[in-house]
Residue, then its C-alpha position, 0 to 999 in steps of 0.5 A: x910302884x909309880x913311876x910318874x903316870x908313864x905307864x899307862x901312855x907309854x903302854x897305849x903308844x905302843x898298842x897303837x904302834x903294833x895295831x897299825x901293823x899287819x901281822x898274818x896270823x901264825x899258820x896261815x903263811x903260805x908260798x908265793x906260787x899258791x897265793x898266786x894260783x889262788x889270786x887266780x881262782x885256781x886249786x892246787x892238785x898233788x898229780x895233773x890236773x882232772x878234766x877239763x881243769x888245765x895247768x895254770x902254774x905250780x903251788x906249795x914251792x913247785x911241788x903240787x900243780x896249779x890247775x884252772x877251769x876255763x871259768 
């Protein structure tokens, strides 16, 4: 069926729309506080944090602690 050659255009305006558009991949959303904790080379411990590591913050929606070394 032709419609006038707007296929091919049209399909490579829209391409060009969603590849300037930063899209996370699907999975690998995670919670303000770990991407902070992480920004700030910290890890994300379930229970205090070990020796010599020290509470930087909280992860995973406050429910895991942001631990750092004096690194």
């Amino acid at each position: 069926m032709n419609n006038g050659g707007l296929t091919l255009p049209l399909a490579g305006l829209i391409s060009h729309h969603f590849s300037d558009t930063p899209v996370p991949p699907a999975g690998l959303s995670l919670p303000a506080d770990t991407l902070r904790c992480v920004s700030n080379n910290g890890l994300c411990h379930q229970t205090l944090c070990p020796r010599p590591l020290f509470a930087l913050g909280t992860c995973s929606y406050g429910r895991t602690t942001c631990c750092k070394g004096r690194w």
